[in-house]
Each structure stands twice: as C-alpha cells, then as structure tokens.
C-alpha positions in Angstrom: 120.8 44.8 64.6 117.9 47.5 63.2 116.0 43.9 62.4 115.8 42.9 65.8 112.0 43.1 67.5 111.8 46.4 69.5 110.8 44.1 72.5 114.6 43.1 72.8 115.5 46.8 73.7 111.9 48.7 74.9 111.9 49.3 79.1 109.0 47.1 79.8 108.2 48.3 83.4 108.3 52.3 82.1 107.3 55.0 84.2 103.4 55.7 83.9 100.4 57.6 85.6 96.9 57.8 85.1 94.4 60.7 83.3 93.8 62.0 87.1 97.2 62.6 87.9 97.8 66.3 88.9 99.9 68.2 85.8 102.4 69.2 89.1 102.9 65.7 90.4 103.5 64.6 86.7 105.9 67.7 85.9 107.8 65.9 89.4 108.1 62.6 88.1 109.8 64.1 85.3 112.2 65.4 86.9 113.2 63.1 89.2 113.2 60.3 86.9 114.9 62.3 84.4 112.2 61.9 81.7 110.7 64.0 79.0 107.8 61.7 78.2 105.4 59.8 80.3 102.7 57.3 79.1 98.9 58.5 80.3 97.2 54.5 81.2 93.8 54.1 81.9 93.2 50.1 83.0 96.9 49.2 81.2 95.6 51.0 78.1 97.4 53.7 76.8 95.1 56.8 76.3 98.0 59.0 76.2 101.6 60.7 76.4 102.3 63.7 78.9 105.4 65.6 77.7 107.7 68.0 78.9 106.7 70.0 76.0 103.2 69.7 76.3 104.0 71.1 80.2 106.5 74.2 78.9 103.6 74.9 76.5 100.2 74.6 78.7 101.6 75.3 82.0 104.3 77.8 82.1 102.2 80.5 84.1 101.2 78.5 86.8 104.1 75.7 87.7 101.5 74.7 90.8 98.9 73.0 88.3 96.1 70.9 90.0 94.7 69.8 86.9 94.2 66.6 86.0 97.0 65.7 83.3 94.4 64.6 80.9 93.7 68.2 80.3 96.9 68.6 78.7 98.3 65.5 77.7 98.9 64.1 74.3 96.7 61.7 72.5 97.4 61.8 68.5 100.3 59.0 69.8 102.7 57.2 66.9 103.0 53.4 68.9 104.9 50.6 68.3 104.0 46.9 68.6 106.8 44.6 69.8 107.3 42.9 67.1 108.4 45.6 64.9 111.6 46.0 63.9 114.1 48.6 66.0 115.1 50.3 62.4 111.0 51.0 62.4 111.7 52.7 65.6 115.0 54.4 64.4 113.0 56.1 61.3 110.4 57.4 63.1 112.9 59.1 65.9 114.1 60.7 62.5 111.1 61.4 60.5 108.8 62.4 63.6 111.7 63.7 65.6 110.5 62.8 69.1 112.1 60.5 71.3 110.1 57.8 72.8 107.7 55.3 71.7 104.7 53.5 73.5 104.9 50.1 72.8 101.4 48.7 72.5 99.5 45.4 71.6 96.9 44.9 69.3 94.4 45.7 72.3 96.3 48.9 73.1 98.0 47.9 76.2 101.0 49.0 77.4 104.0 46.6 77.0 106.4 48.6 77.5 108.4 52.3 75.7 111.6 52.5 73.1 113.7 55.6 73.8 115.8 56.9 70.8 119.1 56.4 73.4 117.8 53.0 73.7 118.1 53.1 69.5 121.5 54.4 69.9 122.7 52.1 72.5 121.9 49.3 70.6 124.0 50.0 67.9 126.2 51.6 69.8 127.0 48.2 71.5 126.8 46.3 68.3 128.9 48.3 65.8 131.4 50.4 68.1 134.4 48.4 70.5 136.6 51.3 71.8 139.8 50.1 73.3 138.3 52.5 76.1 135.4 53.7 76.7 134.7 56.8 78.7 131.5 56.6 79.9 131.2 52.7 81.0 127.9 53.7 83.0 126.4 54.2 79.7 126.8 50.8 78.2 126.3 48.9 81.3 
C-alpha cells in the first residue's frame, strides 16, 4: 500500500491559477474549494505554491489584495514525480509537515497534487473495515 506510485492516489485535474492571478481571487478560490494550497502554473509548469499561510502572513492588513499572487507565493517547492512511492509522500507530510504535494515530471509540469488526506485515505481503505462506518462520504 505505501509502495504503490503516488499517481494511483494524486488529483490529477487539481485546482490551479497562474503568477497574475490577483492575491484576493486566489484567497477566494481557497475558500470555496476548501483548500489550503494552490499550485502557481505558468504554461503547465509549476513555478509555484500559493498557501493559506503565505496569505495570513503577507496579506492580513489588506484582505482586498490586487497583487499579483506571484508577489507572494511560494517557490522553494518539495515535488513529487509520479512514480514515486505514496510512503515517499507519507514521510515528507511528516518530516516537512505540510500537506500537499505538486506532482511534477521530469520537465516540471504539472501532473497532478497528493494531499496528506489522500495519504490517509489510502490506508485508511486498505488497512481499516469497520462494521460501520460513520462518515461513508469520506471513503466514497
């Protein structure tokens, strides 16, 4: 199970916007799709990750930003190929402690990101058969 490919669990169709996108239209698209981390593309590349913390940090005076994101966003990125294995994923959730990873090719385009609930849910649905389960949305 943590030596299956990433690519078996990553969203490949993830939620992105470009360097030009407005820091307030990018703090909206976190909320409404319930995200903390959106991948900055340029051309399918990835050039970057806006976070929620990076937008509590740089933006908490002014929650109208017109700035580009790519004022703010972060580029130091760990990435993931798809090929790599989802206990690679699972260690750096724990050593790094953030919660998703850009999966990338060997050009550095985006295939795709691996959430640390996507992590869970794997093994969740591997490992764990409750007679019951009380959240069924969850493993659907």
């Amino acid at each position: 199970m943590l030596n299956e490919e990433v690519r078996k669990i990553m969203t490949i169709d993830p939620v992105v916007v470009t360097p030009d996108t407005k820091i307030s239209e990018v703090s909206e698209i976190m909320t409404a799709k319930r995200v903390q981390q959106i991948p900055v593309v340029e051309n399918g590349k990835l050039i970057g990750l806006a976070t929620s913390y990076d937008l509590w940090k740089k933006t908490i005076q002014d929650r109208e930003d017109s700035r580009p994101i790519k004022d703010i966003m972060t580029t130091n990125i760990i990435k993931i190929a798809p090929k790599d294995k989802v206990g690679t994923a699972a260690e750096l959730f724990m050593d790094k402690r953030f919660k998703t990873l850009p999966v990338v090719n060997l050009d550095n385009t985006l295939k795709g990101v691996v959430t640390a609930f996507d992590v869970i849910k794997h093994v969740m649905t591997r490992e764990y058969q409750p007679e019951k389960t009380l959240y069924p949305e969850v493993f659907s």
